[in-house]
C-alpha positions, 0 to 999 in steps of 0.5 A: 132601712138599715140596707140603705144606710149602709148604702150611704154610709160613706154621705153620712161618715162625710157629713158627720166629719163636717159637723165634727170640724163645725164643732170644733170651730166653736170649741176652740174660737178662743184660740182661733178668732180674735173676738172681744165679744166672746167673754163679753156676752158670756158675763154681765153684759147689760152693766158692762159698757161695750169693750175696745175693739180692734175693728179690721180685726174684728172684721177678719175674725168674723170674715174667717169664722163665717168663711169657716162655717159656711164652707163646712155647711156646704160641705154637709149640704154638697154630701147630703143632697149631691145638688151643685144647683143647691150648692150654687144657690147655698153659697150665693145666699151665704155670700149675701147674708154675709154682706148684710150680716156685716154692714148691719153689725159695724153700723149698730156697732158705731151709731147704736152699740150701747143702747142695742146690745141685743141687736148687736148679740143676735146679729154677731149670733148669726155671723159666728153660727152655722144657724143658716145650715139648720134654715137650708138642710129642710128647706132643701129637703123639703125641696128634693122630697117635692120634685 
């Protein structure tokens, strides 16, 4: 085990440098993002009312921060899996999450903000998280394991 290890150990350099730079965009996503949400849900949220938001800027920050992480989970699932179908078939469903992801955002955001302020948190969760790589590394997994 420890041989084969050795064998990979420029994937798992590769892959390690690409969870490091995943978590370096949440480290610093004050400073990179613009994102009003970000201390919002970090305080007494349920008592505060939704803050100003600049909407073509909140689209591009969340645009860049997902943009940011999907990149760098299909760089961890590229040196992993060395799959360019399951490359291909990745950033498609990261294409189409995304889409959806930010229709239904904006759309909560202007008609049902205030009454779901969960919906809202959750739905942002998955636009400014790399949750989708911890859903595709098994799912890929379990996938090359039954070829």
């Amino acid at each position: 085990m420890l041989r084969k290890l050795f064998n990979h150990k420029v994937r798992i350099t590769l892959a390690m440098l690409f969870v490091v730079l995943l978590v370096m965009v949440r480290a610093y996503e004050d400073d990179l993002f613009y994102d009003p949400f970000l201390n919002y849900f970090k305080s007494d949220y349920y008592n505060l009312t939704l803050p100003e938001i600049d909407t073509i800027q909140l689209f591009l920050g969340l645009f860049f921060r997902y943009f940011l992480n999907a990149i760098l989970s299909l760089g961890v699932i590229y040196v992993l899996f060395k799959d360019f179908e399951a490359l291909k078939f990745a950033s498609i469903l990261y294409l189409l999450f995304f889409v959806i992801l930010i229709i239904a955002f904006f759309f909560v955001l202007s008609y049902f903000g205030e009454a779901n302020k969960m919906t809202l948190f959750y739905i942002r969760r998955f636009l400014i998280q790399p949750l989708f790589l911890l859903l595709f590394l098994p799912a890929f997994y379990y996938q090359k394991q039954t070829k």
